[in-house]
C-alpha positions as CSV (number, residue, x, y, z in Angstrom):
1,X,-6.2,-15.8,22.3
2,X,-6.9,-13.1,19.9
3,X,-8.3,-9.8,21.0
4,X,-10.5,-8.2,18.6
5,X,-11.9,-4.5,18.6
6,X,-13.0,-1.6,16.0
7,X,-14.7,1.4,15.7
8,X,-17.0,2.2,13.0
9,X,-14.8,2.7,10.0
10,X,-13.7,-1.2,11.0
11,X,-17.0,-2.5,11.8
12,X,-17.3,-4.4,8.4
13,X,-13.5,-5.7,8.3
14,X,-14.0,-7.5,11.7
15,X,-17.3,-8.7,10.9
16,X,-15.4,-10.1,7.8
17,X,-12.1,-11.4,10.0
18,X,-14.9,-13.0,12.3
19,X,-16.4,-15.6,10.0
20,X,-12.9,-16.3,8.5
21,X,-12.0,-16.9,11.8
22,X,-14.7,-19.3,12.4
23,X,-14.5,-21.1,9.5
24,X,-11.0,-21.9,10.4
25,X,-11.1,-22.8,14.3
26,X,-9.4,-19.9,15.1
27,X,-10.4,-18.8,18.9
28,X,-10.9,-15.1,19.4
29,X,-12.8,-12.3,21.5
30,X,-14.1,-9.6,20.1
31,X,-14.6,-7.1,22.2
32,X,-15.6,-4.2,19.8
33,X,-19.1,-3.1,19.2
34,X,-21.9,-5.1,18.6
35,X,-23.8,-3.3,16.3
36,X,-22.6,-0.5,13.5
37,X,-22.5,3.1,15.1
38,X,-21.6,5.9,12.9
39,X,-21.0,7.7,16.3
40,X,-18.4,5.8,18.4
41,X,-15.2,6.8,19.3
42,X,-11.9,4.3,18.9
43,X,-10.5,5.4,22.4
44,X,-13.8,3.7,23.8
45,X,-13.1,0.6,22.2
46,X,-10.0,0.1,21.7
47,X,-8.1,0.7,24.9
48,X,-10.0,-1.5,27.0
49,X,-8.7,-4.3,24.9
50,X,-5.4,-3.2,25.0
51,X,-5.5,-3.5,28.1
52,X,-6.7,-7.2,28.3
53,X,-3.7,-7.6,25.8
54,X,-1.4,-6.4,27.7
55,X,-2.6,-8.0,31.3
56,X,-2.5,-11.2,29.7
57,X,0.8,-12.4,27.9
58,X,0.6,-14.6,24.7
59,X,-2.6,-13.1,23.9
60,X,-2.8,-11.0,20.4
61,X,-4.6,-7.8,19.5
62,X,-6.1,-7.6,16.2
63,X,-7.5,-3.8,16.0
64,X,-9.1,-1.5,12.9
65,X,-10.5,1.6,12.5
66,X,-10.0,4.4,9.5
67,X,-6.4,4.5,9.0
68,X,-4.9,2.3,12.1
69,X,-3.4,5.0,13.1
70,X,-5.9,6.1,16.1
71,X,-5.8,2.6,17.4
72,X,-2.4,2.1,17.0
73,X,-1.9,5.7,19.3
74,X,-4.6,4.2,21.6
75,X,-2.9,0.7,21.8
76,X,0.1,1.9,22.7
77,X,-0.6,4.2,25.4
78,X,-1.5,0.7,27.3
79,X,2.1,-0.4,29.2
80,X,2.8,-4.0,28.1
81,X,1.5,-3.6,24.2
82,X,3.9,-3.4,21.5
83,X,1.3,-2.2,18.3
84,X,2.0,-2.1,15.0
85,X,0.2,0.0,12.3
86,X,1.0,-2.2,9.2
87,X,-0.1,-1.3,5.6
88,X,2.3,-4.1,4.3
89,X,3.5,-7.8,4.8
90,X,7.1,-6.4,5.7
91,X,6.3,-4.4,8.1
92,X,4.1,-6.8,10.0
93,X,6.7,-9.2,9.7
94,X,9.5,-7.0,11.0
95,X,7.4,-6.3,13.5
96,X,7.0,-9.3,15.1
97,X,10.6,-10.6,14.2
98,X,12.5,-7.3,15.4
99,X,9.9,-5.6,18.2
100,X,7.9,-8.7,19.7
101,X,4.7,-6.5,18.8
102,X,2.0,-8.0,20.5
103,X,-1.1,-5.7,18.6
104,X,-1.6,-5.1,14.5
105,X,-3.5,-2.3,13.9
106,X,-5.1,-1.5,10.1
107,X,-7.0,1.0,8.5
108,X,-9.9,-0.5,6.9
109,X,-10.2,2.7,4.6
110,X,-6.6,2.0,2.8
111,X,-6.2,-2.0,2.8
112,X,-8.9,-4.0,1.0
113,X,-9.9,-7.4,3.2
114,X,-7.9,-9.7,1.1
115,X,-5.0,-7.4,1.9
116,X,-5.3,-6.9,5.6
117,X,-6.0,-10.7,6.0
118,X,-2.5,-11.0,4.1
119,X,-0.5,-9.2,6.8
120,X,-2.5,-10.5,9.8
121,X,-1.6,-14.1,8.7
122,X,2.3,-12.9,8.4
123,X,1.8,-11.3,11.5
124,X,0.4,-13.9,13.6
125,X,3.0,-16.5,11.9
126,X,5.7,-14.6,12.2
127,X,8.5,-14.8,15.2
128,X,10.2,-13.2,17.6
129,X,13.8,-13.4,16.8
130,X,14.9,-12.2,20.2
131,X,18.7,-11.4,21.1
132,X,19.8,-7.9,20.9
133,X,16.2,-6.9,19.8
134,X,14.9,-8.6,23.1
135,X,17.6,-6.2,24.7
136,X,16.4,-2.9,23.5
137,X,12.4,-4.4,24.1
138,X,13.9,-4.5,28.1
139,X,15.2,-0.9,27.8
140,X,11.3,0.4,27.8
């Protein structure tokens, strides 16, 4: 499962990710807002579904707001998420492959669509390689 969530400033990228989604059978939950609100805050969006991601193992967190950065911080507050704040393929590959991150946060004001659709493929494709990497993950 695939845990969505946004502020504002990624409103229009997940409304986007949603019907890409749809069209090809892929099962999510969005659990952003509803409705555009120039006023909302990331915190009140995003950790609650960091917290479903990290209470439920397996599951994914897709989240975006400006830069990625404010979700990322948010994400990662949550015990049990591993987030990444891609701007590239590499780093959301290295990501998964070295860190097991569970959460790929972008900033829907420095990645066009195309792009950010790009690294959430690698990302979600991508695998843990385990080993000494699943070592360090134990250490914290």
């Amino acid at each position: 499962m695939i845990i969505l969530s946004c502020d504002h400033a990624g409103f229009d990228f997940i409304q986007k990710l949603k019907k890409y989604f749809d069209k090809k059978g892929i099962e999510y939950t969005d659990m952003g807002p509803q409705s555009y609100d120039p006023n909302d805050d990331y915190p009140d969006t995003i950790a609650p579904a960091a917290k479903v991601v990290a209470e439920n193992p397996g599951y994914w967190g897709i989240f975006v707001c400006g830069s990625g950065v404010g979700a990322n911080i948010v994400a990662n507050r949550q015990k049990g998420v591993r987030a990444v704040c891609a701007q590239d393929y590499t780093t959301a590959y290295l990501a998964r492959k070295d860190e097991d991150a569970n959460v790929l946060t972008l900033g829907a004001r420095l990645i066009s669509f195309r792009t950010g659709l790009k690294i959430i493929k690698v990302f979600l494709t991508s695998e843990f390689e385990g080993g000494r990497h699943a070592r360090r993950i134990a250490k914290y």
